[in-house]
N, C-alpha and C positions, 0 to 999 in steps of 0.2 A: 504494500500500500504506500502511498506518496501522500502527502501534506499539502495544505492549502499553499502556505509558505512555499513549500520545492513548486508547485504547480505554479505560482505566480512568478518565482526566481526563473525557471525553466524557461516561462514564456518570455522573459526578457533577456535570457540566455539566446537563444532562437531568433527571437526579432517577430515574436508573432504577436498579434490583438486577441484577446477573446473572442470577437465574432472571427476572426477565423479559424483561431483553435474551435471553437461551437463547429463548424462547417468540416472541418477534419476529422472529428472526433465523430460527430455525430450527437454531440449532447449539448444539450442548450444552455444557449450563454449566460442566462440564472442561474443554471444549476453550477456553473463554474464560476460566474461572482460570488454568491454565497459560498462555495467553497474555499475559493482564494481571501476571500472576508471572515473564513471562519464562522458565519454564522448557522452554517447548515453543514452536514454531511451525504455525498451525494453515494448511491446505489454501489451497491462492488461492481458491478459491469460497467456503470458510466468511469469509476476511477482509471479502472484497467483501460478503458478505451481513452482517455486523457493522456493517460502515460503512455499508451501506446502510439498516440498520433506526435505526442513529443518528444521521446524517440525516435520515431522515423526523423525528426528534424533536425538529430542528432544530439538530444540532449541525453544525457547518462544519471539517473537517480543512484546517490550514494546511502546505503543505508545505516539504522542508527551503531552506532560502532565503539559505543562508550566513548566518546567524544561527540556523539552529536550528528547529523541526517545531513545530506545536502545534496548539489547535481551540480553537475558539470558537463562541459560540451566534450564531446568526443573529436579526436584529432581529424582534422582534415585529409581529404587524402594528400593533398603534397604538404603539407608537415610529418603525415607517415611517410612518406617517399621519402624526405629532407632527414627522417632521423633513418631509414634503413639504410641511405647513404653515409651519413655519420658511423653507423655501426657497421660499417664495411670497411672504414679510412684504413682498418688497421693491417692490412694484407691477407693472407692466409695463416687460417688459426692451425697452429701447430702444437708440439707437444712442449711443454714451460722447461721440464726436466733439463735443469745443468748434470755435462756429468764428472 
């Protein structure tokens, strides 16, 4: 399950409005004000379809972990490309062993 808080963080992770998260998701954009407002909690299947359309936009839900809940955007793909290039600089992995 995801939080009003990660849902509202998310959408501005992403770059999206509520009416279009509503239109993605398929759940109506009350039922996602009141949740990002805290004042309501919406159905298990509208949460999972929230998260799941925010997701697709590449947001990442971190869960609570004794330190606390949150999301983050998932790497792009040329920041993935940018770092399997970085972890390639080093030439050919061989065996460490001096002898």
């Amino acid at each position: 399950m995801i939080t009003g808080s990660q849902c509202r963080a998310a959408r501005a992770l992403v770059g999206i409005s509520r009416p279009m998260l509503s239109r993605r998701s398929g759940v109506d954009v009350r039922v996602i004000e009141h949740f990002e407002d805290i004042t309501a909690r919406p159905a298990i299947y509208e949460m999972e379809e929230i998260r799941n359309a925010l997701e697709e936009l590449g947001a990442v839900f971190i869960p609570e972990n004794g330190s606390g809940y949150g999301v983050r955007l998932k790497f792009s793909n040329a920041d993935a490309a940018r770092i399997a290039r970085i972890e390639c600089e080093g030439g050919i992995v061989a065996n460490d062993r001096i002898p």
